[in-house]
N, CA, C, O and CB atoms as a CASP TS submission, in Angstrom:
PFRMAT TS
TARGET T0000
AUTHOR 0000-0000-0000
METHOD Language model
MODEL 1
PARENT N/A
ATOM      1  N   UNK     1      55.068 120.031  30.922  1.00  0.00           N
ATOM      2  CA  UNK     1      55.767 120.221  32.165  1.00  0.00           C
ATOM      3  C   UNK     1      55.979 118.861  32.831  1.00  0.00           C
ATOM      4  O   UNK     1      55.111 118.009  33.019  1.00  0.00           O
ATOM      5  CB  UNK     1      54.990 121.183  33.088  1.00  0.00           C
ATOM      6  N   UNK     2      57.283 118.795  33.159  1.00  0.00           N
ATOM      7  CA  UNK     2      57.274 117.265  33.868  1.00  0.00           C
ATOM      8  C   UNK     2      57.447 117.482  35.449  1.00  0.00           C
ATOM      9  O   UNK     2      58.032 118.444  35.946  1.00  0.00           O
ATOM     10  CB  UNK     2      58.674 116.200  33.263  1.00  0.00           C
ATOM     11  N   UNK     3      56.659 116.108  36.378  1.00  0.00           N
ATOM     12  CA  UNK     3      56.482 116.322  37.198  1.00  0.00           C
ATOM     13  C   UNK     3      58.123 115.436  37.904  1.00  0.00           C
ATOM     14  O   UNK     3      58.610 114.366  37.540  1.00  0.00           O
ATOM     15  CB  UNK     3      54.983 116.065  37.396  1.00  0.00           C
ATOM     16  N   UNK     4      58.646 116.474  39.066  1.00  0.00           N
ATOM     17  CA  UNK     4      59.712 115.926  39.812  1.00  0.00           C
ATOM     18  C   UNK     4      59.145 115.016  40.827  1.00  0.00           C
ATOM     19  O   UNK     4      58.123 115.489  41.324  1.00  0.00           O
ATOM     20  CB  UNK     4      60.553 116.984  40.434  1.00  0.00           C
ATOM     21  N   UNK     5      59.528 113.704  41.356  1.00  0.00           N
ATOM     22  CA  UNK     5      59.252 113.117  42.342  1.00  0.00           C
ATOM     23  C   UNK     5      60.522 113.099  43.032  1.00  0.00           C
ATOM     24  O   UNK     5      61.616 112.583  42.803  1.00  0.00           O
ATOM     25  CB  UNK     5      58.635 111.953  42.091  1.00  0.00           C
ATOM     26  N   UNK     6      59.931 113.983  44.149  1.00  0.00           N
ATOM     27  CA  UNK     6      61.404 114.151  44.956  1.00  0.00           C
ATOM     28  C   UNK     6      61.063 113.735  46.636  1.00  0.00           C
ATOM     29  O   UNK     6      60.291 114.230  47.458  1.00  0.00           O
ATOM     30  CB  UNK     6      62.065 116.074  44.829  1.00  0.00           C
ATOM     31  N   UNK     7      62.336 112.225  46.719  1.00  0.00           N
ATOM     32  CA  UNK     7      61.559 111.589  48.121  1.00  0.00           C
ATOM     33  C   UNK     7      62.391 112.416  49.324  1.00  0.00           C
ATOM     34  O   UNK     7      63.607 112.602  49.363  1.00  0.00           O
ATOM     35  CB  UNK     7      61.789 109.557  48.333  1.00  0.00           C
ATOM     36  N   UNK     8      61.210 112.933  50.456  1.00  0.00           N
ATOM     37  CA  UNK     8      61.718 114.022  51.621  1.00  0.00           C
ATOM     38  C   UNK     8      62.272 113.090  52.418  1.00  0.00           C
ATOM     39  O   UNK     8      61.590 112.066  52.445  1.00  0.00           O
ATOM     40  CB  UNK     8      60.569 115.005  52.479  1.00  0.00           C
ATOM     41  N   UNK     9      63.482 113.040  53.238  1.00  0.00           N
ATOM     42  CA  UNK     9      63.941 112.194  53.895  1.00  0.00           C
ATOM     43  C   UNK     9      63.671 112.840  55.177  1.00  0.00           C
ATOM     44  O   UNK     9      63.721 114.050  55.396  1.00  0.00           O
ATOM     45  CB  UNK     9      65.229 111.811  53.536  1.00  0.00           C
ATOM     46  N   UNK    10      63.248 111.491  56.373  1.00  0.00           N
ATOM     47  CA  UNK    10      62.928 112.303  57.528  1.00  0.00           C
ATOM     48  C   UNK    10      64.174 112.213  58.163  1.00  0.00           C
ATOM     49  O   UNK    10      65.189 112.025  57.491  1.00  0.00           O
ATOM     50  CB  UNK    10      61.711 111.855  58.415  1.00  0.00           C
ATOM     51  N   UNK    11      64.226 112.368  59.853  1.00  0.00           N
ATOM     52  CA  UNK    11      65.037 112.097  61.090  1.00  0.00           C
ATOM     53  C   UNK    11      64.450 111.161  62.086  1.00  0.00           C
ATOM     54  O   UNK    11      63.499 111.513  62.785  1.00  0.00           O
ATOM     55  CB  UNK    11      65.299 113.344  61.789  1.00  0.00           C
ATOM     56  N   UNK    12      64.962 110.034  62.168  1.00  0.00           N
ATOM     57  CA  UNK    12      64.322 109.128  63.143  1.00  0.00           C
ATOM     58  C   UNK    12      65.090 109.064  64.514  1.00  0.00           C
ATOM     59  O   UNK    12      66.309 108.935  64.397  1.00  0.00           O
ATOM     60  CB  UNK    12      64.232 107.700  62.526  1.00  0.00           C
ATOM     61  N   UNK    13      64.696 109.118  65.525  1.00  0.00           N
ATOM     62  CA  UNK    13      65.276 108.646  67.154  1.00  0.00           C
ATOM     63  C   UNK    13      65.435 106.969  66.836  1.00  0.00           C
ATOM     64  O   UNK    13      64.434 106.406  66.391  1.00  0.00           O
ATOM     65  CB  UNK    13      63.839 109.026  68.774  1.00  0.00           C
ATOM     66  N   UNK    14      66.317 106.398  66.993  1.00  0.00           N
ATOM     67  CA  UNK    14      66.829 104.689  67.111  1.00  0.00           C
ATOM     68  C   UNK    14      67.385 104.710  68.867  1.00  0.00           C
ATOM     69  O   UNK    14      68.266 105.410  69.365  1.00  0.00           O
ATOM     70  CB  UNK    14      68.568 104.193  65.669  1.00  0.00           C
ATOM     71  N   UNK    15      66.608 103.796  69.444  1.00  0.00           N
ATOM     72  CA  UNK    15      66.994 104.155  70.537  1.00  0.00           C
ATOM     73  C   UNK    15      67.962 102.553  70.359  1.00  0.00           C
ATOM     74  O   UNK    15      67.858 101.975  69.277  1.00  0.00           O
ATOM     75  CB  UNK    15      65.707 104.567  71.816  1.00  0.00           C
ATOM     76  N   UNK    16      68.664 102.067  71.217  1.00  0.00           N
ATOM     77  CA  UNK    16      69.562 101.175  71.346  1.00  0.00           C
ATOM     78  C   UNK    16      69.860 100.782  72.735  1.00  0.00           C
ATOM     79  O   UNK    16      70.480 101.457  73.556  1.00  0.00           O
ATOM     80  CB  UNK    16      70.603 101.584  70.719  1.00  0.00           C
ATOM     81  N   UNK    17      69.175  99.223  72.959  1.00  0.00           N
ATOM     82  CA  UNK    17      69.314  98.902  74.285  1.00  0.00           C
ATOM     83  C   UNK    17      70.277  97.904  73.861  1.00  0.00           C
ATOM     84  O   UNK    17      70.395  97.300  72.795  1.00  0.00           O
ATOM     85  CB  UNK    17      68.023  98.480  75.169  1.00  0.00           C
ATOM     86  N   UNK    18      71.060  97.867  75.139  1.00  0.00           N
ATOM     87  CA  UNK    18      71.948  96.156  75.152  1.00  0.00           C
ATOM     88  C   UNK    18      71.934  95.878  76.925  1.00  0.00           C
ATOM     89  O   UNK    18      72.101  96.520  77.962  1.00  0.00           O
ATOM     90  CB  UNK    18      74.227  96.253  74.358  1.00  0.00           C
ATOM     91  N   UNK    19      71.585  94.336  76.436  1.00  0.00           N
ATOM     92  CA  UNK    19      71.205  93.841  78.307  1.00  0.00           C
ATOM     93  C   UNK    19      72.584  93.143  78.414  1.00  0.00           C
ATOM     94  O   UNK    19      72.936  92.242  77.652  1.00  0.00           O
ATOM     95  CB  UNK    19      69.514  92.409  78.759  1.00  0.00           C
ATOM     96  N   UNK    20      73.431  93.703  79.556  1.00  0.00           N
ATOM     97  CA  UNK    20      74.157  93.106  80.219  1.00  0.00           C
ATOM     98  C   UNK    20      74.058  91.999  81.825  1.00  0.00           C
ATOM     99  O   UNK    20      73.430  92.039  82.883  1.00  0.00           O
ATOM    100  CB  UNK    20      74.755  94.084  80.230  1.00  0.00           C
ATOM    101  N   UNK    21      74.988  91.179  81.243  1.00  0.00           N
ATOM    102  CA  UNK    21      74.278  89.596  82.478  1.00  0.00           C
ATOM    103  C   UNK    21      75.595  89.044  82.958  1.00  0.00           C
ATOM    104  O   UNK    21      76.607  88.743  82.326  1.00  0.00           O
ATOM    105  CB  UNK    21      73.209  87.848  81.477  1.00  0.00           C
ATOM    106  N   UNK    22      75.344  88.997  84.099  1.00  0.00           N
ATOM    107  CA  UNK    22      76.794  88.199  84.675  1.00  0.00           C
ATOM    108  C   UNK    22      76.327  87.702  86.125  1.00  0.00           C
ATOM    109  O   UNK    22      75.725  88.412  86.930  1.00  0.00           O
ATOM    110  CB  UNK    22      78.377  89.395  84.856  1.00  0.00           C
ATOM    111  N   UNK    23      76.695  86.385  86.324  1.00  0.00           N
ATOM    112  CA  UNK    23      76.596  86.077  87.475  1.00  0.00           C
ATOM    113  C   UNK    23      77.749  86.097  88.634  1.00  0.00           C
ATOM    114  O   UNK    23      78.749  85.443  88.339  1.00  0.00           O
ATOM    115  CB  UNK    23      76.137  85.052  87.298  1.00  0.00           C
ATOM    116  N   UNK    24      77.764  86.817  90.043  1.00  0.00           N
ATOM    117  CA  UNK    24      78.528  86.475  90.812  1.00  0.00           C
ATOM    118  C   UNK    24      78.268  85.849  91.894  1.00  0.00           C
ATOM    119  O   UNK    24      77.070  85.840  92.176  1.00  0.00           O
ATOM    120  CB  UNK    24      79.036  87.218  90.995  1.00  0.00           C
ATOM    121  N   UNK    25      79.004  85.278  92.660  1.00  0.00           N
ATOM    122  CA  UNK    25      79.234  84.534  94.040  1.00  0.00           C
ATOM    123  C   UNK    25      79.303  86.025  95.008  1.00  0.00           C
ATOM    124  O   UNK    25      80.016  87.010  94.817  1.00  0.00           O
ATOM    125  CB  UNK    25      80.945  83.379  94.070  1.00  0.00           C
ATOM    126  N   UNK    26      78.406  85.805  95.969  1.00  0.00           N
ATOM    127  CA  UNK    26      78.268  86.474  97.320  1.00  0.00           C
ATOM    128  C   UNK    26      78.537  85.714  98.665  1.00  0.00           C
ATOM    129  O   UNK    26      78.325  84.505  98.766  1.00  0.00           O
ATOM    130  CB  UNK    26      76.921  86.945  97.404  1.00  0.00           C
ATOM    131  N   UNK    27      78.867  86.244  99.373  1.00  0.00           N
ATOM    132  CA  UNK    27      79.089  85.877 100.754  1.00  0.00           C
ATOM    133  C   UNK    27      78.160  86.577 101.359  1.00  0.00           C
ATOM    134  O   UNK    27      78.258  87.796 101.219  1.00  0.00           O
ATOM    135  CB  UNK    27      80.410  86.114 101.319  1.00  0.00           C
ATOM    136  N   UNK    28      77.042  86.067 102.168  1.00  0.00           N
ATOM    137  CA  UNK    28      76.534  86.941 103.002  1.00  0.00           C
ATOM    138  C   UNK    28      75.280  85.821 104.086  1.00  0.00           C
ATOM    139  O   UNK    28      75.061  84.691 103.650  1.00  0.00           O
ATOM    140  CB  UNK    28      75.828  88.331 101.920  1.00  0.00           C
ATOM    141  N   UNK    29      74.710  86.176 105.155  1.00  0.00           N
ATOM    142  CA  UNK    29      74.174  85.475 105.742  1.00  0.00           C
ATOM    143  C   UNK    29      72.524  84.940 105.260  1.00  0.00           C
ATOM    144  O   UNK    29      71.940  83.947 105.695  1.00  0.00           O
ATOM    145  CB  UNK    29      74.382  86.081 106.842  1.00  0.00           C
ATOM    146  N   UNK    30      72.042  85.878 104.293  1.00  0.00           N
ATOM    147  CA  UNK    30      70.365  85.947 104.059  1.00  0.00           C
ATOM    148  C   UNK    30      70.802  86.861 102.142  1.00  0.00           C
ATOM    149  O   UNK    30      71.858  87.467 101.956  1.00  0.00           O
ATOM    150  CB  UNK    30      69.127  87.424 105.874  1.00  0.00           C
ATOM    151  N   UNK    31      69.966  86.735 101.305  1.00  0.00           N
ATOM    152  CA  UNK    31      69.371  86.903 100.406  1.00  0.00           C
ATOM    153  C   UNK    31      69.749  88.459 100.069  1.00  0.00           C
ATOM    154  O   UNK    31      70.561  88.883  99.247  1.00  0.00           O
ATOM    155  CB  UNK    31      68.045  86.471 100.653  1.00  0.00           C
ATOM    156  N   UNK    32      68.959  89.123 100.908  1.00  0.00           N
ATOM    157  CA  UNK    32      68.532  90.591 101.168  1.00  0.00           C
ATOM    158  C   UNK    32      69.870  91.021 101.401  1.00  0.00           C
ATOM    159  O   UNK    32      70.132  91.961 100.651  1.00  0.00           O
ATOM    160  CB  UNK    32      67.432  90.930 102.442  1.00  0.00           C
ATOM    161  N   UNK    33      71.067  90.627 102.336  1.00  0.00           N
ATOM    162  CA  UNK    33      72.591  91.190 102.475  1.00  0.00           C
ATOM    163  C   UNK    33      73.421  90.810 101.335  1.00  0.00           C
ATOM    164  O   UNK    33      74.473  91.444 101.252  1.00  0.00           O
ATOM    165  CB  UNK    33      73.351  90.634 103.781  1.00  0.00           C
ATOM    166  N   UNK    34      73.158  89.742 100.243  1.00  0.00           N
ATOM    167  CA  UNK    34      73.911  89.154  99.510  1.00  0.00           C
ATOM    168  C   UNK    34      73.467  90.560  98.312  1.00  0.00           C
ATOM    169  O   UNK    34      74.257  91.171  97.593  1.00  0.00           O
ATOM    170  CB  UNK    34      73.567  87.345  99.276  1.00  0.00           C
ATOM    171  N   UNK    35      72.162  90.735  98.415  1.00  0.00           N
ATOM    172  CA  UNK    35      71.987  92.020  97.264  1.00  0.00           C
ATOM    173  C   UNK    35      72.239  93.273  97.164  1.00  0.00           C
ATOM    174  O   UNK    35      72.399  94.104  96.270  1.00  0.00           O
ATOM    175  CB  UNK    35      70.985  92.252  96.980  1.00  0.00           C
ATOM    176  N   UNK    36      72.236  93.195  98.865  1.00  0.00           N
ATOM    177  CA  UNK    36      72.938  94.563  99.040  1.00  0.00           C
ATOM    178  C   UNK    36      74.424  95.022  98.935  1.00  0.00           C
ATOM    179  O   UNK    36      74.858  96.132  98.625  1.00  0.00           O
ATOM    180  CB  UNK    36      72.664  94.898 100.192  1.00  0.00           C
ATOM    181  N   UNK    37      75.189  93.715  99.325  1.00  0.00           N
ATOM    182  CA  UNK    37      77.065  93.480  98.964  1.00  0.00           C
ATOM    183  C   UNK    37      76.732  93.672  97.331  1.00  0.00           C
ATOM    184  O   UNK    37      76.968  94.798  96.895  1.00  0.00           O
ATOM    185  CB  UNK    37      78.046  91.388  99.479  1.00  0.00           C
ATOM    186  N   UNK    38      76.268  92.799  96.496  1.00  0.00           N
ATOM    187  CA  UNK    38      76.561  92.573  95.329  1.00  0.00           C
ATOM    188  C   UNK    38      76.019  94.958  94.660  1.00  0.00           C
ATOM    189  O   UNK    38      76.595  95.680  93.846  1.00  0.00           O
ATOM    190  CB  UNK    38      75.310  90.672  94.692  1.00  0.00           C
ATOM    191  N   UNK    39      75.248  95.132  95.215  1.00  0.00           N
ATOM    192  CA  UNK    39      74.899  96.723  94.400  1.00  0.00           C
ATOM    193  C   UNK    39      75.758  97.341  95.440  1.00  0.00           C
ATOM    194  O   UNK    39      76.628  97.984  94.852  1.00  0.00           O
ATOM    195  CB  UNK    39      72.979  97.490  94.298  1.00  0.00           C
ATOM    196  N   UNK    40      75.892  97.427  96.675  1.00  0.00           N
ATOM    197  CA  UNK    40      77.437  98.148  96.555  1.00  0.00           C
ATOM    198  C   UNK    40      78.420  97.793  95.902  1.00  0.00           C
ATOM    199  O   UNK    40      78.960  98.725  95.305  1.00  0.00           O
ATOM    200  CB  UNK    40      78.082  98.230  97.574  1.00  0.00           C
ATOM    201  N   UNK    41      78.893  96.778  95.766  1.00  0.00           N
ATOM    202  CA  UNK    41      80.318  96.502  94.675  1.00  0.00           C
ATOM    203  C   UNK    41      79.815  96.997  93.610  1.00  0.00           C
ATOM    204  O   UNK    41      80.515  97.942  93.244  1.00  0.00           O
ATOM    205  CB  UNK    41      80.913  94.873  94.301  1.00  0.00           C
ATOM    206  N   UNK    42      78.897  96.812  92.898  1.00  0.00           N
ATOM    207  CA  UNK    42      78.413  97.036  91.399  1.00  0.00           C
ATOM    208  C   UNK    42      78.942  98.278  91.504  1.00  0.00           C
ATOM    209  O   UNK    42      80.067  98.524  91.067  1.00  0.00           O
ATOM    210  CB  UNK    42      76.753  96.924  90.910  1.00  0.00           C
ATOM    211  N   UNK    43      78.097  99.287  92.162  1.00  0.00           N
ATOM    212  CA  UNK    43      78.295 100.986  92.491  1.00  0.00           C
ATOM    213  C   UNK    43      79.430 101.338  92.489  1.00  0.00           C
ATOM    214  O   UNK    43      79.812 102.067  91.573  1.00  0.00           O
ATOM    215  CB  UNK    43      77.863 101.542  93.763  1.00  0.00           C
ATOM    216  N   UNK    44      80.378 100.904  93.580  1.00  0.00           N
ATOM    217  CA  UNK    44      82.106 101.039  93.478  1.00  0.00           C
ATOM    218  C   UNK    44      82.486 100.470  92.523  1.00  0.00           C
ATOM    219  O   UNK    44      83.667 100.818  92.508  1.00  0.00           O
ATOM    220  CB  UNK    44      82.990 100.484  94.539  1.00  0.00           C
ATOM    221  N   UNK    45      82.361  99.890  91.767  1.00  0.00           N
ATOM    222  CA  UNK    45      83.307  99.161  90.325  1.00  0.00           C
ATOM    223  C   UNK    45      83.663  98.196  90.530  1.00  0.00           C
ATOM    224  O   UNK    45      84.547  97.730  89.811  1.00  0.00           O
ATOM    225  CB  UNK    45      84.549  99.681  89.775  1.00  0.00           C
ATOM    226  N   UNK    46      83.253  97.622  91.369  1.00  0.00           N
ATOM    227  CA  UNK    46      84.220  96.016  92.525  1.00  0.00           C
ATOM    228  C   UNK    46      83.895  95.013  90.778  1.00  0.00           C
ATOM    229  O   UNK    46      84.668  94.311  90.125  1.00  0.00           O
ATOM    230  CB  UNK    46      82.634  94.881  94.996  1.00  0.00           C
ATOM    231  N   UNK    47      82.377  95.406  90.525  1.00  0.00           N
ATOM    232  CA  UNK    47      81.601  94.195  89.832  1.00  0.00           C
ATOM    233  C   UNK    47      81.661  95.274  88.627  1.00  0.00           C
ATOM    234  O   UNK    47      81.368  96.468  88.670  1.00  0.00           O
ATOM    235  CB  UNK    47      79.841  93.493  90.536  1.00  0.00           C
ATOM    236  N   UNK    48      82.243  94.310  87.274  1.00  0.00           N
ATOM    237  CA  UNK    48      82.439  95.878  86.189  1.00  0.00           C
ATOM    238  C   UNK    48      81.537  94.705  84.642  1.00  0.00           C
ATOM    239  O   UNK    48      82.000  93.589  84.405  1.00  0.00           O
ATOM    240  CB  UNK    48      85.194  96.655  85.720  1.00  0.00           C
ATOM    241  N   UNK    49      80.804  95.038  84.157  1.00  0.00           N
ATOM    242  CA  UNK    49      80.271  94.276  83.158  1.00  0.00           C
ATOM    243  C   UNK    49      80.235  94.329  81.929  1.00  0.00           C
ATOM    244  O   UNK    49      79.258  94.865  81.407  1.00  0.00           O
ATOM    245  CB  UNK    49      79.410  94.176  83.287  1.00  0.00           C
ATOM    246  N   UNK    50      81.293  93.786  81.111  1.00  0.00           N
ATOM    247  CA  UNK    50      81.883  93.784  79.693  1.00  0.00           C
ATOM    248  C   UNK    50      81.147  93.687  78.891  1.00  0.00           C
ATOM    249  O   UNK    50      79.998  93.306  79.111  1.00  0.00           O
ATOM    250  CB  UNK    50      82.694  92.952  79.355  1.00  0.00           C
ATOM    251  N   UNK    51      81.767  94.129  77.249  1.00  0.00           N
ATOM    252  CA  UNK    51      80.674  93.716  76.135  1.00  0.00           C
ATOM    253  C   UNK    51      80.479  92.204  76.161  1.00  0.00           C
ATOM    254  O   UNK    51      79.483  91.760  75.588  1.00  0.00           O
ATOM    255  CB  UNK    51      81.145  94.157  74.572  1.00  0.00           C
ATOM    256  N   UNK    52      81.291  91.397  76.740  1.00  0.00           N
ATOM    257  CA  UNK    52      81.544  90.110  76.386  1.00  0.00           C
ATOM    258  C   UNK    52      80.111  89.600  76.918  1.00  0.00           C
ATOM    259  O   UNK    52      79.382  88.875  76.242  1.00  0.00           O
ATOM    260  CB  UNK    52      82.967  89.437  77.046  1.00  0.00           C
ATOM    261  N   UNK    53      79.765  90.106  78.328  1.00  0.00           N
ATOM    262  CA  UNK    53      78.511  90.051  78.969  1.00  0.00           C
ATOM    263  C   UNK    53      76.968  90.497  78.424  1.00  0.00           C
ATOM    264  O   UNK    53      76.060  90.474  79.254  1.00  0.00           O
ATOM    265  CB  UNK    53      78.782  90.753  80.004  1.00  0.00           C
ATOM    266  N   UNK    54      76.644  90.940  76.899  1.00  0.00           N
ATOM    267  CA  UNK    54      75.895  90.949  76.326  1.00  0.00           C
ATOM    268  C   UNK    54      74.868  89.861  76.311  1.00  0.00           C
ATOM    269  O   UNK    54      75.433  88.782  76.132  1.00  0.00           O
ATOM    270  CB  UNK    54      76.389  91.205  75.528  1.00  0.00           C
ATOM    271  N   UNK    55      73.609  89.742  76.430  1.00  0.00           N
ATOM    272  CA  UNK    55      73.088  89.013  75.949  1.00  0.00           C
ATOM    273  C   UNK    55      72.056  89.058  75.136  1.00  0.00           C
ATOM    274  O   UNK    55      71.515  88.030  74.729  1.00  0.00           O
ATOM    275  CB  UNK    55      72.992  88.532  76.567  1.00  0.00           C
ATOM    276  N   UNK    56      71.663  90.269  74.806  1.00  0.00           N
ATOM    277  CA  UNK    56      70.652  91.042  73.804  1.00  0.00           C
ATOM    278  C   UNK    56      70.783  92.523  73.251  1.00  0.00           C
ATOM    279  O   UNK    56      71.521  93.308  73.846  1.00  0.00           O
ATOM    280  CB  UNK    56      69.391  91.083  74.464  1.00  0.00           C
ATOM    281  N   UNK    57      70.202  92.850  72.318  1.00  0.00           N
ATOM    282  CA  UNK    57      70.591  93.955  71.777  1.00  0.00           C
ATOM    283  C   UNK    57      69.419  94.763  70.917  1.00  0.00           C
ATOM    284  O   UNK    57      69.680  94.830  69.716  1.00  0.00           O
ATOM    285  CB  UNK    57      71.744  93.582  70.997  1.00  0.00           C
ATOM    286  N   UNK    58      68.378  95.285  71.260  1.00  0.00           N
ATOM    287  CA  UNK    58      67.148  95.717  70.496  1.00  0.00           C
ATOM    288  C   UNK    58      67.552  97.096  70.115  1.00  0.00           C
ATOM    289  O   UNK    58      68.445  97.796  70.593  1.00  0.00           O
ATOM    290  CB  UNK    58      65.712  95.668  71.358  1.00  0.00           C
ATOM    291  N   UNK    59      66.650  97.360  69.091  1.00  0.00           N
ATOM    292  CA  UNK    59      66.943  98.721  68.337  1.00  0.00           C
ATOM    293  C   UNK    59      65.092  98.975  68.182  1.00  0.00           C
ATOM    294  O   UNK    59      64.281  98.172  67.719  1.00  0.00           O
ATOM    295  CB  UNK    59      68.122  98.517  66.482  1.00  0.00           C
ATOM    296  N   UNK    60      64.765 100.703  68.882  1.00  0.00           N
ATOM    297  CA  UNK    60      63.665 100.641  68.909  1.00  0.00           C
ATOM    298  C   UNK    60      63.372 102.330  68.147  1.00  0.00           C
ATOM    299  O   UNK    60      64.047 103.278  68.549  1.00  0.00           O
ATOM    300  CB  UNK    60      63.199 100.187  70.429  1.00  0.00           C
ATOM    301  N   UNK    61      62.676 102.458  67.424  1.00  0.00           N
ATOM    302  CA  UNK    61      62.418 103.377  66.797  1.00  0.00           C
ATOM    303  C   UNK    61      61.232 104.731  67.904  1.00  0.00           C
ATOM    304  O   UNK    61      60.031 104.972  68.026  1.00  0.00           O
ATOM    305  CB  UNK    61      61.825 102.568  65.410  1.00  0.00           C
ATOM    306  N   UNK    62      62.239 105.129  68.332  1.00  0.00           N
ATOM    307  CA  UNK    62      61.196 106.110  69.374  1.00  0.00           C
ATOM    308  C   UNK    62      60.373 107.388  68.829  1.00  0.00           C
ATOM    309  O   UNK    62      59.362 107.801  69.396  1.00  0.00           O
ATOM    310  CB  UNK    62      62.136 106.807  70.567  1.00  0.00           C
ATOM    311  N   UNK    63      61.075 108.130  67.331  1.00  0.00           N
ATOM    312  CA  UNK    63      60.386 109.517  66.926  1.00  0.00           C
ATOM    313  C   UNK    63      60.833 109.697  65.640  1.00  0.00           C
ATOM    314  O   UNK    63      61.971 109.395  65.282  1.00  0.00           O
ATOM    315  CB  UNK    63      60.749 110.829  67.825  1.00  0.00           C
ATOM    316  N   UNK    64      60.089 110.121  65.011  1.00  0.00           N
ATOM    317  CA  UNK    64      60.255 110.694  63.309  1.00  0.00           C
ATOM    318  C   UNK    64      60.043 111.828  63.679  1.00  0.00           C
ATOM    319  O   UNK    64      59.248 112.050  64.593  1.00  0.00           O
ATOM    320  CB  UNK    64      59.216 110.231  61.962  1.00  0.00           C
ATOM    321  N   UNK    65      60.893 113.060  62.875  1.00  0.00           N
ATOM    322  CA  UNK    65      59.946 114.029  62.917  1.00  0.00           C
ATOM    323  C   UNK    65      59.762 114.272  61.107  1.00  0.00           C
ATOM    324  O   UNK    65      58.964 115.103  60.673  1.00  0.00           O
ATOM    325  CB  UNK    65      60.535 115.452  63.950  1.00  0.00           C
TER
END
């Protein structure tokens, strides 16, 4: 009798981060108002951040089953 070696293939989760980076110019009087202009625009679309704006890209293995 011959023996079959038969390899079980699993399902893995790949999770996939990419860090987007861009610097803008604010107008504002203090720190704290310049961050708050810059995440409202972000929020409205004022500030929109391209693939071009990549600067990393990890691939992380979260689950086998």
């Amino acid at each position: 009798m011959r023996k079959i070696d038969k390899k079980v293939k699993k399902v893995f989760q790949i999770e996939i981060v990419e860090k987007l980076s861009n610097i803008v110019e604010i107008s504002a009087e203090n720190g704290q108002e310049a961050l708050l202009k810059a995440q409202d625009m972000y929020r409205n679309e004022n500030i929109i951040l391209y693939p071009d704006d990549c600067i990393d890209t990890k691939f992380n293995i979260l689950k086998n089953d």
